[in-house]
Structures are given as structure tokens and as C-alpha cells.
C-alpha positions in Angstrom: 14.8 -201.4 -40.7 14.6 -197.8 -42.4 16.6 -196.8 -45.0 19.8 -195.0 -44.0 20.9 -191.5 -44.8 24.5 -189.7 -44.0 23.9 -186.0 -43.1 26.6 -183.6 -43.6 25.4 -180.6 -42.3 27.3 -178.0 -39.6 24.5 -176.0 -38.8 22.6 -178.0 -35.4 19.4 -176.0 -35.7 19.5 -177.6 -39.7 20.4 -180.8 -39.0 18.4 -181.4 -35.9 15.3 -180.7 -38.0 16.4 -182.8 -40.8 16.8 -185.8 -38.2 13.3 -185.4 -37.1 11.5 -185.2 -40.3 13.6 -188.0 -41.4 12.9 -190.0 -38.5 9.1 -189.9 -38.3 9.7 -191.0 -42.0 11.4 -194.3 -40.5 15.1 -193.1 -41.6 17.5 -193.9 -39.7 20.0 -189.9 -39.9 23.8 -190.2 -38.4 25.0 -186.7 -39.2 28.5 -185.6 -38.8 29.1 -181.4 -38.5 32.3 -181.8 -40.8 33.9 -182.2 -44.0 37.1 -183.7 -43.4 35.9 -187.4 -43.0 32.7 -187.5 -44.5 34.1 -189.8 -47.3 35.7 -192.2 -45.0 31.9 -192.2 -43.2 30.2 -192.4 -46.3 32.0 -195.5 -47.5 31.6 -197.4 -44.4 28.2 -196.6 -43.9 26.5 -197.6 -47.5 23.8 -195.2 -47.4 20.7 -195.0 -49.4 21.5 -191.4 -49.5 23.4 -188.7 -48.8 22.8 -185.1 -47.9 25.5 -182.9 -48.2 25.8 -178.9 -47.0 28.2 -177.0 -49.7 30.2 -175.0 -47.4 31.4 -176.9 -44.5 34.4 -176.9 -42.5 36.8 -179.5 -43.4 36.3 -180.0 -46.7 33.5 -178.3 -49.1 30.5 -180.1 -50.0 31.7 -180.0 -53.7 35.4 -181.7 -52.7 33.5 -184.6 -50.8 30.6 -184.8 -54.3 34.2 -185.1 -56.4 35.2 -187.8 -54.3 32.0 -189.2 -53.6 31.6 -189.7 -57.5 35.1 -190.8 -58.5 34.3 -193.9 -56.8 33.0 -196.4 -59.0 31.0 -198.0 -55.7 29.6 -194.8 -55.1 28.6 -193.3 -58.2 25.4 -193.8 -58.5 24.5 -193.1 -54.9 21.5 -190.7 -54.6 23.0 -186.9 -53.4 20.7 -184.1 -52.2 22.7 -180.9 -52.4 21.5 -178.8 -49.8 23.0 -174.8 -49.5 22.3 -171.3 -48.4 24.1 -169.7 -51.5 21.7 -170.2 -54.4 23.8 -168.9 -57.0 24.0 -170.4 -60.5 27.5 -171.0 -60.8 27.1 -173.2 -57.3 24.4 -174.9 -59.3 26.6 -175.8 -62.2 29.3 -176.6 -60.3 27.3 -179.4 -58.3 25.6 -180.4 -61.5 29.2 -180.7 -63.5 29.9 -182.8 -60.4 27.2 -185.6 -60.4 25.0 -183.9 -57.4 21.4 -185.8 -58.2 19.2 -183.0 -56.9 20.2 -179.3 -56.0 18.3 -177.4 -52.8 18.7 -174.1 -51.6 18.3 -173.0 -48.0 15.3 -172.2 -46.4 13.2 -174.8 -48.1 9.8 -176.3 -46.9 10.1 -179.6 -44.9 7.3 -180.8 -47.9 9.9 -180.0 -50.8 12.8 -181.8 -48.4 11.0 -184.6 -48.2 9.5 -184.9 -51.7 12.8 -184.7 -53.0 14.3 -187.7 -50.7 11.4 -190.0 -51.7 12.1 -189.4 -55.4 15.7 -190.0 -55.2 15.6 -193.3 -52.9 12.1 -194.3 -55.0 13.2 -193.9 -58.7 17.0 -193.7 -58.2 16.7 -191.2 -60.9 19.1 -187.8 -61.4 17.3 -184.2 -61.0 17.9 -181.1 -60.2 
């Protein structure tokens, strides 16, 4: 089997797209549209990754990153940041939070999936 990635991402159009490139890549996506239980989800699912929109309804993508790494089982779980507001301070706010890579919306599928190889490959932090 694939490796498994949680998508938590409320625009379709986004996350459909995700799913397919992901797919052909032998991923297996499940995707939820909100941030309320994403950290429930996450927990029961034991991802290889996890990619995470910032502003969602529900919860923000930087309460469920908090929460994601204030769990010691969790903390060293690959996230891809994903977000349409590029700003810096949204940047240092993942980073201060433990994000493992940082992308702003639009991005090329190539960069998307470039930067889920290196984070389920070398398990390493970037942004």
C-alpha cells in the first residue's frame, strides 16, 4: 500500500487536484473540508503526512499545527503548510509553530510534489 496523507483543505477545486496528483503518485488522500476535527482525524489515521490549508472553517490551520505539535506522538510528523496569504508574519507564525515546509497558493503541481517527496523521503524540516 501507498503512503497515506490527511488533506485539510476547504477549497474542492484545491483539493480535488491535490487528490489526483497524489494518487497517480500511489498516495492514498482522505481530505476533510474542515478544521474542527482535523486533530481527532489526524490522530486516528497515523499519516505519513499532513497537509494543512491556514484558514479554514472550524479551526485555523495554525490552531490544528499547535495541537498537532503538542503531541509528543505527533511531533515529528511531516506538515506541508499550504495558503493563499503569503505574508511573512503567516510564515513565521507556522515556522514558530513547528510547520516542516511553508507553500503559498498557486504553486506548480512539480513544486507540490517535490516538496511531499522530501518531507516523507528525508523526514527532514524546511521551509
Amino acid at each position: 500500500m501507498g503512503k497515506h496523507v490527511v488533506l485539510v483543505e476547504d477549497e474542492t477545486n484545491i483539493a480535488e487536484a491535490i487528490r489526483f496528483l497524489l494518487g497517480r503518485e500511489g498516495w492514498r488522500v482522505e481530505t476533510l473540508a474542515n478544521g474542527a476535527t482535523a486533530v481527532e482525524v489526524i490522530r486516528n489515521a497515523n499519516p505519513d503526512l499532513v497537509m494543512l490549508d491556514v484558514m479554514l472553517p472550524g479551526k485555523s490551520g495554525f490552531e490544528i499545527l499547535k495541537e498537532l505539535r503538542a503531541d509528543a506522538a505527533l511531533a515529528d510528523l511531516p506538515i506541508l503548510m499550504l495558503t493563499a496569504r503569503g505574508q511573512t508574519r503567516d510564515r513565521e507564525i507556522a515556522l514558530e509553530a513547528g510547520v516542516s515546509r511553508f507553500m503559498t497558493k498557486p504553486f506548480s503541481n512539480a513544486d507540490m510534489l517535490a516538496a511531499v517527496r522530501d518531507l516523507t523521503a528525508a523526514g527532514t524540516a524546511e521551509a
